[in-house]
N, C-alpha and C positions, 0 to 999 in steps of 0.2 A: 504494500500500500504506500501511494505516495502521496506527499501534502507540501502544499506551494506555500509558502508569505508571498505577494506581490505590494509593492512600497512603491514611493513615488517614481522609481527610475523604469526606462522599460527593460526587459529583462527578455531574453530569448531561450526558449527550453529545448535545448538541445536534446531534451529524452523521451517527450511527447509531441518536438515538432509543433507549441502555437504559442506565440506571442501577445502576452498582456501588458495593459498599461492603467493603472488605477490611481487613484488621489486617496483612497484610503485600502487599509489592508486587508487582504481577502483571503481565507483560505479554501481550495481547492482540493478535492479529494477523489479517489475511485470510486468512493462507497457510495457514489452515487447511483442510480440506477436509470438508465434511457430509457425513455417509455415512446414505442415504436409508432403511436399514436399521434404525434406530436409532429404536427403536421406546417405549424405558424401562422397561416392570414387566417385559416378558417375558426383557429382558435379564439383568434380574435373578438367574435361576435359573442361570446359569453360574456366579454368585459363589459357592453354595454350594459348590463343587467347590474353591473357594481358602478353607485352614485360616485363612491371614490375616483372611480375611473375617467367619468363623464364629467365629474369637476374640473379634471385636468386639462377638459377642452373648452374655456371659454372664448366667448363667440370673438372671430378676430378683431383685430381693429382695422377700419379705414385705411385707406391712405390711395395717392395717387401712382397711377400705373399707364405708361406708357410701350405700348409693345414693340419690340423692333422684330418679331417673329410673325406667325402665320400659322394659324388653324387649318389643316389638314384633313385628307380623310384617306380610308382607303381597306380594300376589299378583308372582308373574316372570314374564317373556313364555316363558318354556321350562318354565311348567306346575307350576315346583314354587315352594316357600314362601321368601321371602327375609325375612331378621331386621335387628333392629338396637336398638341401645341410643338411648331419645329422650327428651328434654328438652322440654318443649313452654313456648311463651312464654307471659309470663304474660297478655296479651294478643293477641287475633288478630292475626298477621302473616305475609305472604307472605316475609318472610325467614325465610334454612333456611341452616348451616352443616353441608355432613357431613364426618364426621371419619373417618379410616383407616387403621387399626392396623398394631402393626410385624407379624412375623413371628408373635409369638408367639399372633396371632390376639385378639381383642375382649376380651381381658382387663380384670381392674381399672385398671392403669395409664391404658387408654385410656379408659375410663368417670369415670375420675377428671379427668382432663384436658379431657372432654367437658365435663365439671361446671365447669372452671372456667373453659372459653369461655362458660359458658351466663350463671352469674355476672358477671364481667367485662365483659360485653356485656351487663349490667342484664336478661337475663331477659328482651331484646327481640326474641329470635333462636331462632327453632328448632333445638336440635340434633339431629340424629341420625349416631351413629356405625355406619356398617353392618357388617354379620358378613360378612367376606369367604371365612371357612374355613367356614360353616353350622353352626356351632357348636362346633367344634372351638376348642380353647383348649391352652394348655400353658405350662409352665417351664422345660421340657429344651431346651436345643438342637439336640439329634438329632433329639427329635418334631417343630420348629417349623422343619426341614430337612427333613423329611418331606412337613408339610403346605404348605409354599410352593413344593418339588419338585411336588406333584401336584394344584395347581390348575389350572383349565380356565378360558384365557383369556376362552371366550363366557361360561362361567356367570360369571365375575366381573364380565364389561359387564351383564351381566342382571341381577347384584343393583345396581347403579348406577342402571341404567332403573328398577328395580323401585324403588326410592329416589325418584328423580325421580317418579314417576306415585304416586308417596306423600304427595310435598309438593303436589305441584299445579301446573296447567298456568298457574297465575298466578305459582308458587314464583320468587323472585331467590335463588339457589344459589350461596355460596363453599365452597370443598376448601379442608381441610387435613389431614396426614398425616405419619408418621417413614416413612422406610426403605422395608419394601416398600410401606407407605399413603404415602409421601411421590411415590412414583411415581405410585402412583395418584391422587390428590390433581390431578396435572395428567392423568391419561390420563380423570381425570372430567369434569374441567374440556371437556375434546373433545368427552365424549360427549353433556355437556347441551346442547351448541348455544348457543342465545341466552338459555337459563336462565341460564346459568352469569356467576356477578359476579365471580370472582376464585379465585385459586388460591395456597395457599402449601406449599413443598415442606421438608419436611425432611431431611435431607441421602438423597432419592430420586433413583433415576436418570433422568433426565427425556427424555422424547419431543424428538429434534433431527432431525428428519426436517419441511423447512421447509414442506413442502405441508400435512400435519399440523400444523402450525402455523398457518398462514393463518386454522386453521378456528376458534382462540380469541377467544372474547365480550370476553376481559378481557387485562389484564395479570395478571405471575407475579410472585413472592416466592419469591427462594430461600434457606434458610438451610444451608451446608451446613457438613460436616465436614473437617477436614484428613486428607484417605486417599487409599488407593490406586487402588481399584477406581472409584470416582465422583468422579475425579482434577479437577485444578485445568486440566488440556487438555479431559475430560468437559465441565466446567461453561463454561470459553471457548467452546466448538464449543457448547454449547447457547448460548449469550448471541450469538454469530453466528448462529445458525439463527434464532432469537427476531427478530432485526433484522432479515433476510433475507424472513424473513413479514411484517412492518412490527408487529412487538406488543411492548410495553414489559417490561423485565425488572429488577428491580433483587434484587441479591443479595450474601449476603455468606458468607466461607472463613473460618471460626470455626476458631480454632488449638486446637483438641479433637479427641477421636478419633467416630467414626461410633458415634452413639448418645449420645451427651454429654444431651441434652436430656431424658432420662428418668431423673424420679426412682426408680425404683426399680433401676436399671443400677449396678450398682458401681463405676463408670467415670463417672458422673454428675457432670458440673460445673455446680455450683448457680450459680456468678456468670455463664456463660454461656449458662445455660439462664435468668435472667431478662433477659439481654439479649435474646436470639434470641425469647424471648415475647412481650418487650414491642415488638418490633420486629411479629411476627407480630396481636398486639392491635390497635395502630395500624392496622394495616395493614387487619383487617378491621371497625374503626368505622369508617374510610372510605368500607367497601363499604356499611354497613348504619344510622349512626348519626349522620352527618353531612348 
């Protein structure tokens, strides 16, 4: 049996193969147990039924938003039309980052954020952020309970394919996502196969079911949040599952609450949210600029 301390520095485990980075100390242990059920976006929908949860989404705030992108559309294997918010490089490139909104559905915040991976990444990078609600959008949190209550697990893999067969069968594809897009983010990562270059998760509940795992191209990025429901046992049981499949994982339990990372949350912490970016940046000129 083995047991980690992880402290402020990052630390590379040469004997399980996956890198952590914490702000307080965590112990990690075998005696854990995988439970093969554990699937991540679909888990998700329980959480609506816990107030606690639902607290942590107050309705965003305003502000002004100017697009320098374009709404899209374009063909889904189940026949109907799938959308998304795209960026296109300023020069032809097989690189493609999709991006995957919170609950609140493909709103300004995420079109805004899209914009400033597209920036950041010098405009070498395809974005596209897909509509996972088909157009549905809101500010209420009862609506955006609603609509994550009553999504249909196939249609949402179908606007991901339909994504993928957007970029192209030459596409190198990295996810990144908050919340319910943070789960998605890796359950994309699954579904592109050998497209897929990498994955970063915002504090989403993530797929720990280790055969499912096996099937990832890349390593993961996790950034999450100090809470309840995508708890700090959550995130060990995934970092064992991740090792278990033999796939590299480094992540870090930002002392913020679930949702920290978005500026328009009222609950928004600005000095953590350029850490956890700039960690998320690095991460993906890796994939696409080095």
């Amino acid at each position: 049996m083995y047991k980690i301390l992880i402290y402020f520095n990052l630390i590379i485990f040469s004997l399980i193969g996956w890198k952590v980075i914490s702000s307080n100390p965590v112990v990690v242990s075998d005696e854990i147990t995988i439970c093969h059920t554990n699937t991540g976006p679909s888990e998700m929908i329980a959480f609506l039924d816990d107030p606690k949860f639902v607290a942590f989404h107050p309705a965003p705030i305003p502000f002004d938003f100017n697009p320098i992108g374009e709404m899209v559309s374009f063909p889904a294997q189940d026949g109907k039309e799938a959308k998304g918010y795209f960026l296109k490089a300023k020069d032809p490139s097989d690189n493609w980052l999709f991006v995957y909104q919170e609950w609140w559905g493909l709103n300004d915040n995420i079109k805004e954020e899209s914009e400033k991976f597209f920036n950041d990444l010098g405009g070498k990078v395809n974005v596209l952020a897909l509509d996972m609600y088909d157009g549905n959008v809101t500010a209420n949190p009862q609506e955006a309970m609603g609509f994550m209550r009553g999504t249909d697990e196939k249609r949402l893999e179908n606007i991901v394919l339909a994504g993928k067969n957007f970029a192209g069968k030459d596409a190198k594809i990295a996810n990144v996502g908050w919340c319910f897009g943070g789960s998605w983010s890796l359950k994309s990562a699954l579904l592109l196969g050998n497209q897929n270059v990498g994955s970063v998760i915002y504090y989403g509940m993530p797929v720990r079911d280790v055969e499912q795992l096996k099937k990832l191209n890349s390593d993961v990025l996790g950034l999450f949040a100090t809470e309840q429901n995508i708890s700090k046992a959550v995130i060990e049981e995934f970092a064992i599952a991740m090792d278990k499949a033999g796939k590299e994982l480094e992540f870090k339990i930002f002392p913020a609450v679930h949702g920290f990372a978005n500026p328009s949350n009222p609950k928004h912490d600005p000095e953590l949210t350029e850490e956890a970016y700039g960690m998320a940046l690095g991460y993906l000129k890796g994939k696409f600029l080095n």
